[in-house]
PQR file of N, CA, C, O and H, with PARSE charges and radii, in Angstrom:
ATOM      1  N   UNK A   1       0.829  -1.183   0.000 -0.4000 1.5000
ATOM      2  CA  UNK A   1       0.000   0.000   0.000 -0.0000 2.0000
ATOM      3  C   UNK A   1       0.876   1.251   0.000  0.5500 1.7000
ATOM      4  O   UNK A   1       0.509   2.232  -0.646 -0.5500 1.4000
ATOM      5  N   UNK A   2       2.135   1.264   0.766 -0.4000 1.5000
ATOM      6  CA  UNK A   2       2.873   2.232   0.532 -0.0000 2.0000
ATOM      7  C   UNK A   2       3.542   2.166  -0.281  0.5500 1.7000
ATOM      8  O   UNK A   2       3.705   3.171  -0.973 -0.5500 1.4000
ATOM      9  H   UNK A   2       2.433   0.466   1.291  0.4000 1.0000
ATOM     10  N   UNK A   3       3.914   1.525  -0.441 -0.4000 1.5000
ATOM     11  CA  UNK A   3       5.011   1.236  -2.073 -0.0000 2.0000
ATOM     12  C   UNK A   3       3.979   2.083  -3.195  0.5500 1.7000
ATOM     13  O   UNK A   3       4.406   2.955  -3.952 -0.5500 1.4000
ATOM     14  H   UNK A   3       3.782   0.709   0.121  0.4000 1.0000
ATOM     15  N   UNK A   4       2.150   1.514  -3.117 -0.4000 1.5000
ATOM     16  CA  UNK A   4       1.745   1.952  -4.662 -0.0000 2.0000
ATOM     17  C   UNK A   4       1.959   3.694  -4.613  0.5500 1.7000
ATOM     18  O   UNK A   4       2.508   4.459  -5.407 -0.5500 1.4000
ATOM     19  H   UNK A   4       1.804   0.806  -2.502  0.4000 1.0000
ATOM     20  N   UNK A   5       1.192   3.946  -3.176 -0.4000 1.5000
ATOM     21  CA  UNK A   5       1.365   5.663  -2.844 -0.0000 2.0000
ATOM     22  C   UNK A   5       2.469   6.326  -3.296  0.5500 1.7000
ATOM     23  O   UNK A   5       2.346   7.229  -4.124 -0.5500 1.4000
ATOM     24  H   UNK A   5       0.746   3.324  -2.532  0.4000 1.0000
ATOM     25  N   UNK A   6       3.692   5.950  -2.800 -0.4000 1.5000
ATOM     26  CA  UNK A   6       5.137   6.723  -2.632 -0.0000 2.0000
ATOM     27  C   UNK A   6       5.486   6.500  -4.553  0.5500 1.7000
ATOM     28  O   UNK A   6       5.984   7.477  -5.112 -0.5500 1.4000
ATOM     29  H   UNK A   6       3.792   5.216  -2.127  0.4000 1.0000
ATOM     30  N   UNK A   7       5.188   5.185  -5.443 -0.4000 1.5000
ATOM     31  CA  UNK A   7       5.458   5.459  -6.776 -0.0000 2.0000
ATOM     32  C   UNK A   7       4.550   6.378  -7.457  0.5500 1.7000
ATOM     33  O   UNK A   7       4.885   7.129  -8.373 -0.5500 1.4000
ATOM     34  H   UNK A   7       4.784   4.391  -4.988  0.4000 1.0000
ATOM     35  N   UNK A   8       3.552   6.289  -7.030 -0.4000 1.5000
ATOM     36  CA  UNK A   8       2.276   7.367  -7.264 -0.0000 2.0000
ATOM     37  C   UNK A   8       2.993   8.733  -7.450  0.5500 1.7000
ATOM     38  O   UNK A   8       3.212   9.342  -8.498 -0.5500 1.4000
ATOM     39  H   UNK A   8       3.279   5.679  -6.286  0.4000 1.0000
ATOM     40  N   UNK A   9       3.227   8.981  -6.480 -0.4000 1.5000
ATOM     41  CA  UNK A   9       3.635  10.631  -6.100 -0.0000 2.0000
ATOM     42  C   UNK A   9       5.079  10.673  -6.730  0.5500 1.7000
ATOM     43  O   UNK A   9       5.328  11.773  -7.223 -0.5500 1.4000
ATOM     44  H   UNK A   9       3.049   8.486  -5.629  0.4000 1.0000
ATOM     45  N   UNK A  10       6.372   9.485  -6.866 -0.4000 1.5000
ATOM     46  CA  UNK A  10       7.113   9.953  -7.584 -0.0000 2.0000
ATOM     47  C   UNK A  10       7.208   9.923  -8.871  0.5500 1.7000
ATOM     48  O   UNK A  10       8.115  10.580  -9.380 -0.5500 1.4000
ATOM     49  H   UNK A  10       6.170   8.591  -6.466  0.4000 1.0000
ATOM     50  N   UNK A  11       6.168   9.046  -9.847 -0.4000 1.5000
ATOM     51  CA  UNK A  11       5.779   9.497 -11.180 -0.0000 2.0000
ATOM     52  C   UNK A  11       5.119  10.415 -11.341  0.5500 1.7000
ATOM     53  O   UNK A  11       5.027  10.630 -12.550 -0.5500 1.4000
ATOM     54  H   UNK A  11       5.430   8.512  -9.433  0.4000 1.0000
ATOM     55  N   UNK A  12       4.463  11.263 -10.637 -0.4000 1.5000
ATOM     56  CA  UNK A  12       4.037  12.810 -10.648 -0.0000 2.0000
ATOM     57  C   UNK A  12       4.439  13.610  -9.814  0.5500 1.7000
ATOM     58  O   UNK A  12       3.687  14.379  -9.216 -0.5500 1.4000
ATOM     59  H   UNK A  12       4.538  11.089  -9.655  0.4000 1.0000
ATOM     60  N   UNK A  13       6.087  13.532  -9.593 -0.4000 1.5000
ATOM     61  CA  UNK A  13       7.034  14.032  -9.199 -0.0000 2.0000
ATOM     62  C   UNK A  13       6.636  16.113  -9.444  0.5500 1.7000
ATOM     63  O   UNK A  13       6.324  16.397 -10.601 -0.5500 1.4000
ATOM     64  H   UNK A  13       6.698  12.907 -10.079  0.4000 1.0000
ATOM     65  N   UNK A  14       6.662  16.990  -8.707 -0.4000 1.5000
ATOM     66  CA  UNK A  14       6.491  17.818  -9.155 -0.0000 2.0000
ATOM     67  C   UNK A  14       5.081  18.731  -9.611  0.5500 1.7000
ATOM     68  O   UNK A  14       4.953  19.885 -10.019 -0.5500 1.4000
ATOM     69  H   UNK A  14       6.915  16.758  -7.768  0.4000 1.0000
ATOM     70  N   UNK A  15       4.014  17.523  -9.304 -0.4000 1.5000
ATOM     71  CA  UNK A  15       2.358  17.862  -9.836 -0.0000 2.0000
ATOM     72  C   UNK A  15       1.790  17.543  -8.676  0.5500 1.7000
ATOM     73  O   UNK A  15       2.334  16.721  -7.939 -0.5500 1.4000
ATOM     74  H   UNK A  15       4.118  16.586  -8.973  0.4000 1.0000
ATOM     75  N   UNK A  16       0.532  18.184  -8.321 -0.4000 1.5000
ATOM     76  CA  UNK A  16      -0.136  17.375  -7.280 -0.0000 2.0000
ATOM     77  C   UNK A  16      -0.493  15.675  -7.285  0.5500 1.7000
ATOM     78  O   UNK A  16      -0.255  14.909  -8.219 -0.5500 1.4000
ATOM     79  H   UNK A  16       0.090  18.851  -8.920  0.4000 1.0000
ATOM     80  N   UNK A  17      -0.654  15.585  -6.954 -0.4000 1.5000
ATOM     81  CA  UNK A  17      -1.351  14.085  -6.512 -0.0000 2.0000
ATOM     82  C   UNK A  17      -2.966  14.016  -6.067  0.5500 1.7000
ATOM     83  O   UNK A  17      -2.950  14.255  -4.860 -0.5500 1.4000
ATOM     84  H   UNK A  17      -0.848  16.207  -6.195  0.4000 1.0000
ATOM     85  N   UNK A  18      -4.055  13.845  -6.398 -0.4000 1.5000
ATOM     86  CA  UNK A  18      -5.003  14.366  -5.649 -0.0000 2.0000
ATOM     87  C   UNK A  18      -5.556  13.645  -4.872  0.5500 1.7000
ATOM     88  O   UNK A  18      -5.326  12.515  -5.302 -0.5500 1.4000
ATOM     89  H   UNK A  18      -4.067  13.651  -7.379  0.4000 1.0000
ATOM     90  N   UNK A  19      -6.366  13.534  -3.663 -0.4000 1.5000
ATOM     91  CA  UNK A  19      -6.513  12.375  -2.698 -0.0000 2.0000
ATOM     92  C   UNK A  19      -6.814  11.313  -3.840  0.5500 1.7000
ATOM     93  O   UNK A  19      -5.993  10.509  -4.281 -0.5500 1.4000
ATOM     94  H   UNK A  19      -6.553  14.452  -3.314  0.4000 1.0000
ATOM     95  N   UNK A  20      -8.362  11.474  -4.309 -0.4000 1.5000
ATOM     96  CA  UNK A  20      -8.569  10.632  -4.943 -0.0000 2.0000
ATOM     97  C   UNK A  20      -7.906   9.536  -5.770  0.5500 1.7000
ATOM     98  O   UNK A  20      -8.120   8.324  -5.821 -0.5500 1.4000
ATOM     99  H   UNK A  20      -9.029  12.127  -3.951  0.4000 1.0000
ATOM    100  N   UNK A  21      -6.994  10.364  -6.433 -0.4000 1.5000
ATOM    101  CA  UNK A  21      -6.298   9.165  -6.736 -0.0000 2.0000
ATOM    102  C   UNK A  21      -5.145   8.045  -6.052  0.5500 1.7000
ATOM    103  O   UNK A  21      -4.755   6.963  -6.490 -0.5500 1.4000
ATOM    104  H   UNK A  21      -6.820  11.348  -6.391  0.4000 1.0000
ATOM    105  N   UNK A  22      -4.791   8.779  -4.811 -0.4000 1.5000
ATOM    106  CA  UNK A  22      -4.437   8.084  -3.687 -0.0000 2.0000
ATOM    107  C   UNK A  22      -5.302   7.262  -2.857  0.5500 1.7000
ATOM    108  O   UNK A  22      -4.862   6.451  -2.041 -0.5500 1.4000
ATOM    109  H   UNK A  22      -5.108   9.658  -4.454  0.4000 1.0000
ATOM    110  N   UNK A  23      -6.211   7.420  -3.014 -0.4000 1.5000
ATOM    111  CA  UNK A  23      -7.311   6.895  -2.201 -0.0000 2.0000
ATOM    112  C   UNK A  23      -7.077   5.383  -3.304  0.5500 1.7000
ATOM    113  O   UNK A  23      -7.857   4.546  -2.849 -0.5500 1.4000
ATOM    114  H   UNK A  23      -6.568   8.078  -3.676  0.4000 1.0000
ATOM    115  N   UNK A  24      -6.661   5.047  -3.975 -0.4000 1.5000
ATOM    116  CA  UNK A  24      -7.299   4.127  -4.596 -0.0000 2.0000
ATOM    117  C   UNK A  24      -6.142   3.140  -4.243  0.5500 1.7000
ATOM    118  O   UNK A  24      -6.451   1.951  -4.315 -0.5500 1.4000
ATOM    119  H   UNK A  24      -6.028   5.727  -4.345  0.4000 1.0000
ATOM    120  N   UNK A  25      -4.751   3.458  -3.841 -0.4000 1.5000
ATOM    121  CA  UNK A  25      -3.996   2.616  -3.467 -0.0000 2.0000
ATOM    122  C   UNK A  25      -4.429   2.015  -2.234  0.5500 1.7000
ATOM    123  O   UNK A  25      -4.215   0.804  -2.186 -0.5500 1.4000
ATOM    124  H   UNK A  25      -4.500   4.424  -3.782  0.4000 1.0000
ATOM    125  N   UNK A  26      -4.986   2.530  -1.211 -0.4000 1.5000
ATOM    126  CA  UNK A  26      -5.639   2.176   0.103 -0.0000 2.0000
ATOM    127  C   UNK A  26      -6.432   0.905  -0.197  0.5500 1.7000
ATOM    128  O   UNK A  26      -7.147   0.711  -1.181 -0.5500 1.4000
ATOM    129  H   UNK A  26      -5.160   3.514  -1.250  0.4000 1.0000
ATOM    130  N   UNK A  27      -6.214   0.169   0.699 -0.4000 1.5000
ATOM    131  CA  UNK A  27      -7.479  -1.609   1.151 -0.0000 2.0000
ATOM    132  C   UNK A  27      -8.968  -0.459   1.867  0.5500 1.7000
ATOM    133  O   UNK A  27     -10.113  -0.558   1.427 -0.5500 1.4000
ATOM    134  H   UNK A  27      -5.633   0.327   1.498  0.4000 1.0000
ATOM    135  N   UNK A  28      -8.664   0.299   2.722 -0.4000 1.5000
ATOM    136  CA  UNK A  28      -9.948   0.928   3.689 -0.0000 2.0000
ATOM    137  C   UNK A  28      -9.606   2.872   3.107  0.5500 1.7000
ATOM    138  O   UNK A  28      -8.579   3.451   3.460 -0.5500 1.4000
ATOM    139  H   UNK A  28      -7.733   0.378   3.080  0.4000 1.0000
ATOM    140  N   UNK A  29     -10.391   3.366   2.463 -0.4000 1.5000
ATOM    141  CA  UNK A  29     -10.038   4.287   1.757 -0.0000 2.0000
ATOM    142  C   UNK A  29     -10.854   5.378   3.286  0.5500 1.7000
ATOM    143  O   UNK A  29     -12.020   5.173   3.622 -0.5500 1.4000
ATOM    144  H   UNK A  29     -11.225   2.896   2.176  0.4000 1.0000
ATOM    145  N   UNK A  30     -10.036   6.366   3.936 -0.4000 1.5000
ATOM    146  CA  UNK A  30     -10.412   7.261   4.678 -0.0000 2.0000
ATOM    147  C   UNK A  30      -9.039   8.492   4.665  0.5500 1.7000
ATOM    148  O   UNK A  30      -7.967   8.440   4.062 -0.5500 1.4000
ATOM    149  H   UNK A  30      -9.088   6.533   3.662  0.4000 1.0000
ATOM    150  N   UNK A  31      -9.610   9.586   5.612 -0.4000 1.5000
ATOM    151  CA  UNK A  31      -8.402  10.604   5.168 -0.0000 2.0000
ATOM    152  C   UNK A  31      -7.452   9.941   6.304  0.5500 1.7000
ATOM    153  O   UNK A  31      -6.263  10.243   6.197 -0.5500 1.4000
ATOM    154  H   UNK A  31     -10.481   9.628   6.102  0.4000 1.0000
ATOM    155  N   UNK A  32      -7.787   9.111   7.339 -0.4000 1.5000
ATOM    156  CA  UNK A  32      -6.379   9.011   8.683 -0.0000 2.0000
ATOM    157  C   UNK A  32      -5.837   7.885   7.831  0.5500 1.7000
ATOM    158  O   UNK A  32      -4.639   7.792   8.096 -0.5500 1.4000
ATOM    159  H   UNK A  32      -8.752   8.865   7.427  0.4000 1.0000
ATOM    160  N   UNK A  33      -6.042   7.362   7.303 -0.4000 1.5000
ATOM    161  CA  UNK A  33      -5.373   5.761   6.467 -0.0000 2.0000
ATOM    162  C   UNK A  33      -4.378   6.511   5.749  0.5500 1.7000
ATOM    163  O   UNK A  33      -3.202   6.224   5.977 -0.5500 1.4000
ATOM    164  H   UNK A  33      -7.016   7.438   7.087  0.4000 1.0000
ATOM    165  N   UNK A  34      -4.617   7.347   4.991 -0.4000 1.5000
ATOM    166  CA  UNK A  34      -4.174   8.092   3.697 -0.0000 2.0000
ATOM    167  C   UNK A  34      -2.859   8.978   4.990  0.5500 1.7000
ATOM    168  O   UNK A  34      -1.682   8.631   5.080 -0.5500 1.4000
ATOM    169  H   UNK A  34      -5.572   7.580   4.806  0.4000 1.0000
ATOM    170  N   UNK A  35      -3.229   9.619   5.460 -0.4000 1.5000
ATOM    171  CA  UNK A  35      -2.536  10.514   6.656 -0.0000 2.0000
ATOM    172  C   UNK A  35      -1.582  10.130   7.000  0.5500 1.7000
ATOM    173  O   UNK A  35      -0.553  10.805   7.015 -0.5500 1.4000
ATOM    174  H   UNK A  35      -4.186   9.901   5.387  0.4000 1.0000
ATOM    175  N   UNK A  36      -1.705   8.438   7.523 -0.4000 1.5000
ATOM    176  CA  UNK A  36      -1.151   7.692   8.798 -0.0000 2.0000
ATOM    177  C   UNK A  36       0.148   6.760   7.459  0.5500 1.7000
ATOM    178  O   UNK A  36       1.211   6.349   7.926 -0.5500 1.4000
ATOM    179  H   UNK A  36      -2.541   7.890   7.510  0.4000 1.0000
ATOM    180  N   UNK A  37      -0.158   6.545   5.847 -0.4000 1.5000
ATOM    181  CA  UNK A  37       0.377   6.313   5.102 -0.0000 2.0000
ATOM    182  C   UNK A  37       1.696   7.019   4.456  0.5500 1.7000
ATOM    183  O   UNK A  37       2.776   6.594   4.047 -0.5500 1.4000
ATOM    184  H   UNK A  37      -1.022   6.879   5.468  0.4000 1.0000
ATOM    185  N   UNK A  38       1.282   7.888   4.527 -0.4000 1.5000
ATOM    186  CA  UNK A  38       2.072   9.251   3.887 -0.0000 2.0000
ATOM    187  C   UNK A  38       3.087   9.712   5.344  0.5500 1.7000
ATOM    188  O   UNK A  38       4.214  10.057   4.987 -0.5500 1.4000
ATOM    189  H   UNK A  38       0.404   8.233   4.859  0.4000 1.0000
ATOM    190  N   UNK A  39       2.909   9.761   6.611 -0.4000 1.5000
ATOM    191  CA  UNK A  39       3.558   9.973   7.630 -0.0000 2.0000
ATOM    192  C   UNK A  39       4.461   8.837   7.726  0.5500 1.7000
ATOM    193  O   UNK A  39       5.599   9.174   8.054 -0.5500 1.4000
ATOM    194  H   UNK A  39       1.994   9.481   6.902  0.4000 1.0000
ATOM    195  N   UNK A  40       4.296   7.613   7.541 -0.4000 1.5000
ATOM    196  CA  UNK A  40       5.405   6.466   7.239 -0.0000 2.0000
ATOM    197  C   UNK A  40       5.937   6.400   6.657  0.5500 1.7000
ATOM    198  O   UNK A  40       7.005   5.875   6.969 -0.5500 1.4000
ATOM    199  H   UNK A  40       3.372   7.339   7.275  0.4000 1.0000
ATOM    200  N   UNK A  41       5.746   6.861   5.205 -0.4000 1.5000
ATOM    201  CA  UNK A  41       6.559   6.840   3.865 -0.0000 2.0000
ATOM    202  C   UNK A  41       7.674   8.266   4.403  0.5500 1.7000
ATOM    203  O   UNK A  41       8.854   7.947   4.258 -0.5500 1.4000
ATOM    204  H   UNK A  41       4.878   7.288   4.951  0.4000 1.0000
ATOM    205  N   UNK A  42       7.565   9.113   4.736 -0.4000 1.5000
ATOM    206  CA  UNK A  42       8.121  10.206   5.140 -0.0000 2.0000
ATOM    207  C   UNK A  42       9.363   9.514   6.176  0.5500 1.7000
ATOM    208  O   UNK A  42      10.584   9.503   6.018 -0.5500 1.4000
ATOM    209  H   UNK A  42       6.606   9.372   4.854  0.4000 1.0000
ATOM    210  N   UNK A  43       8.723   9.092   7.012 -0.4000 1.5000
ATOM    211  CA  UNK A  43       9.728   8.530   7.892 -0.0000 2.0000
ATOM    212  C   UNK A  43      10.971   7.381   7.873  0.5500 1.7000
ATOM    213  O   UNK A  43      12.102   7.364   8.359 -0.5500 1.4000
ATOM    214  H   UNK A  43       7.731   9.101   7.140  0.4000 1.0000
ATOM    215  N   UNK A  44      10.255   6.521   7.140 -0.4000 1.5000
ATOM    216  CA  UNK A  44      10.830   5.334   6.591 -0.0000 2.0000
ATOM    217  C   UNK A  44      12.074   5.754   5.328  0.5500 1.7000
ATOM    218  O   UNK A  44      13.148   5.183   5.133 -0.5500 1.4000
ATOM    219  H   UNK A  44       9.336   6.534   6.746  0.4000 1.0000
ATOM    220  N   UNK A  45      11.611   6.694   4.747 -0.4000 1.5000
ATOM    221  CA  UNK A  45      12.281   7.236   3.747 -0.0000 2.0000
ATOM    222  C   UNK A  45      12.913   8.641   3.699  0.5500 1.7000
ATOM    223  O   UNK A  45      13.634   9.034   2.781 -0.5500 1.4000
ATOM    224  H   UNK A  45      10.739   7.158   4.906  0.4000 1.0000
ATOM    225  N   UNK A  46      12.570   9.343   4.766 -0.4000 1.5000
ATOM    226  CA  UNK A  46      13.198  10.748   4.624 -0.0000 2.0000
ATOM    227  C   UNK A  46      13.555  11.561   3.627  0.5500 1.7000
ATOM    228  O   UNK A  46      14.684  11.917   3.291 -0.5500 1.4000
ATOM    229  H   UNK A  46      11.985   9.024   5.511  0.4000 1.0000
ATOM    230  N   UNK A  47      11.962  11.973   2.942 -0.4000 1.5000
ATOM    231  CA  UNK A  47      11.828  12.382   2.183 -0.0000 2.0000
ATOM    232  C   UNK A  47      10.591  13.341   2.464  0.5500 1.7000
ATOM    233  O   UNK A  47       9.718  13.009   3.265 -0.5500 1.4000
ATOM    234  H   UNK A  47      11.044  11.685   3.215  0.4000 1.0000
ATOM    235  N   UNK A  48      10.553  14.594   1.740 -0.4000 1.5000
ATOM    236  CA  UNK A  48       9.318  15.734   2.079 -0.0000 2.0000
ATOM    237  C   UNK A  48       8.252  15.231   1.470  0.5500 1.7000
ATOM    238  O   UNK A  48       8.628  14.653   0.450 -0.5500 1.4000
ATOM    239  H   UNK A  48      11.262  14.864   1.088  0.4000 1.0000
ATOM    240  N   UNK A  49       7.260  15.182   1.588 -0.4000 1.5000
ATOM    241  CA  UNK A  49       6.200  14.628   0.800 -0.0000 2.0000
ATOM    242  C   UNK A  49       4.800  16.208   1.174  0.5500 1.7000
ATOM    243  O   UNK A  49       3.939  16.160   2.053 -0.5500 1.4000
ATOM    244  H   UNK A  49       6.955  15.652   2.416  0.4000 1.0000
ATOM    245  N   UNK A  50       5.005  17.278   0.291 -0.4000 1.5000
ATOM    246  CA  UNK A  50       4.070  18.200   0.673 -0.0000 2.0000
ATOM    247  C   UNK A  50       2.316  17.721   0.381  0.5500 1.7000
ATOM    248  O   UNK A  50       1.778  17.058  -0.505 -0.5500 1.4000
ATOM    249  H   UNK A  50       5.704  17.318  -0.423  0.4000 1.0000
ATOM    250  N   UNK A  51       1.780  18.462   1.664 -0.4000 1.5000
ATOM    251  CA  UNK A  51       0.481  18.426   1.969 -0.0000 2.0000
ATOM    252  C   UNK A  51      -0.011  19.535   0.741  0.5500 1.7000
ATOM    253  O   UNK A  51       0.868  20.329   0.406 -0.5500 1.4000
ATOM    254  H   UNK A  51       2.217  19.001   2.384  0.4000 1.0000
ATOM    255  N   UNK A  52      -0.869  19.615   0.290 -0.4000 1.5000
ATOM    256  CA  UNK A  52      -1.621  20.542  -0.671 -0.0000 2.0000
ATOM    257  C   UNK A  52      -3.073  20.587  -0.279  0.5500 1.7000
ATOM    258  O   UNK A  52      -4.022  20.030  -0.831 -0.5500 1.4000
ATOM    259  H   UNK A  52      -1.583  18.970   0.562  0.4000 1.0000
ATOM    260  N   UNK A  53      -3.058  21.452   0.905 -0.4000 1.5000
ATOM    261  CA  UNK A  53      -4.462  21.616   1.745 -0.0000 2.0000
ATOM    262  C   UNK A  53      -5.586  21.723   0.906  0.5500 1.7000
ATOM    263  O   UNK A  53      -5.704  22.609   0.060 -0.5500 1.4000
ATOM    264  H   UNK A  53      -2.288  21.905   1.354  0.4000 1.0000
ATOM    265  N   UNK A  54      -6.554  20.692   1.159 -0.4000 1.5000
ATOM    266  CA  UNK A  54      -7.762  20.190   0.140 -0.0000 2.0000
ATOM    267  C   UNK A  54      -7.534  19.249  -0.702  0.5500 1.7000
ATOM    268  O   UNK A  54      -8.253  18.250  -0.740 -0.5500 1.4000
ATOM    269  H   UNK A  54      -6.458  19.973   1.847  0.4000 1.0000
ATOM    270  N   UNK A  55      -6.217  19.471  -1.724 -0.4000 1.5000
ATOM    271  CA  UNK A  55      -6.472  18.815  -3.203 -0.0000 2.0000
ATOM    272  C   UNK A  55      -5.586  17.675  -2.846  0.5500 1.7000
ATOM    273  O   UNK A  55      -5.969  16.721  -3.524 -0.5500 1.4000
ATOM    274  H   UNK A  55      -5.633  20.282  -1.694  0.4000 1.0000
ATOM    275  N   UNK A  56      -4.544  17.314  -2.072 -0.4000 1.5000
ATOM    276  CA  UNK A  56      -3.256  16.236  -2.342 -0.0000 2.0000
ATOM    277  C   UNK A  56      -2.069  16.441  -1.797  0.5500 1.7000
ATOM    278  O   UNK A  56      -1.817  17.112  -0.796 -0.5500 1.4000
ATOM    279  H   UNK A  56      -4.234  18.089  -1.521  0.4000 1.0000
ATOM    280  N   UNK A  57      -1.219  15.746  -2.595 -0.4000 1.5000
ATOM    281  CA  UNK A  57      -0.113  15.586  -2.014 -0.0000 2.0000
ATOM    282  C   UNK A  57       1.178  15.798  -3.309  0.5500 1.7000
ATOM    283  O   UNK A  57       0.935  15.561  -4.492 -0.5500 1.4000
ATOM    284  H   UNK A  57      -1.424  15.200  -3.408  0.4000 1.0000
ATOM    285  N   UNK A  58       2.259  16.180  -2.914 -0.4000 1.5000
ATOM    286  CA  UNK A  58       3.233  16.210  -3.761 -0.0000 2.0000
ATOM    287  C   UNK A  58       4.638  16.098  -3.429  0.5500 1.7000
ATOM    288  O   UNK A  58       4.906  16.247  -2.237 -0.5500 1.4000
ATOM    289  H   UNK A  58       2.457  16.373  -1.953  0.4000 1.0000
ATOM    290  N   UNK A  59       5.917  15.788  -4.503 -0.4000 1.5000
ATOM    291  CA  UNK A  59       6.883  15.444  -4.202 -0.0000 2.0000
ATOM    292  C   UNK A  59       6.953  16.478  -4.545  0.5500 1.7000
ATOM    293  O   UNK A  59       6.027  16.968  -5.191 -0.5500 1.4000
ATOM    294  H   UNK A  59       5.699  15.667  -5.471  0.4000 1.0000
ATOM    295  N   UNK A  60       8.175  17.252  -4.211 -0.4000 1.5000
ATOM    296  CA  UNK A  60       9.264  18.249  -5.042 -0.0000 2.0000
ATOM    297  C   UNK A  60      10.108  17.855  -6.334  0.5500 1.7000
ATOM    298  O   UNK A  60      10.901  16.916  -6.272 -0.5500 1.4000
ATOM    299  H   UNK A  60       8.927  16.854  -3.686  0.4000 1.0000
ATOM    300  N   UNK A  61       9.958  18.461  -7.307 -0.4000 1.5000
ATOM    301  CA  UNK A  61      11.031  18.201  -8.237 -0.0000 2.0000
ATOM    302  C   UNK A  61      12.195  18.779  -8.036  0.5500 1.7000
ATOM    303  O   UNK A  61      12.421  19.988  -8.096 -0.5500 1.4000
ATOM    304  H   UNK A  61       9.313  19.224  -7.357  0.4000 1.0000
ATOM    305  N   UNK A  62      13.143  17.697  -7.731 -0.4000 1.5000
ATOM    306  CA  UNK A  62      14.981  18.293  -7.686 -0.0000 2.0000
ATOM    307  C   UNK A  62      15.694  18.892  -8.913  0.5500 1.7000
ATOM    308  O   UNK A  62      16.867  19.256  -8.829 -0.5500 1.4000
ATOM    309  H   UNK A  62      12.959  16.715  -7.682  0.4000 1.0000
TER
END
């Protein structure tokens, strides 16, 4: 589930991500699943993963 998220967001490296389409990597689709997903991938990987209040999520392009 994190693996599909974290390739998600780095093939749209640079673009939002929008829940929805994150939502679809999820088994139980809610915003703390999605939340509690993205806070692990961050950690596990130490990497920024920006919030985009309302619409998603995004990587930075280097």
């Amino acid at each position: 589930m994190q693996f599909k998220i974290f390739t998600t967001l780095l093939i749209n490296r640079g673009n939002i991500v929008h829940k929805e389409t994150l939502y679809e990597c999820l088994d139980h689709i809610s915003d703390t699943a999605l939340r509690v997903a993205i806070t692990k991938i961050k950690q596990r990987l130490g990497i920024n993963i920006i919030n985009i209040r309302a619409k998603g999520y995004m990587i930075e392009k280097v």
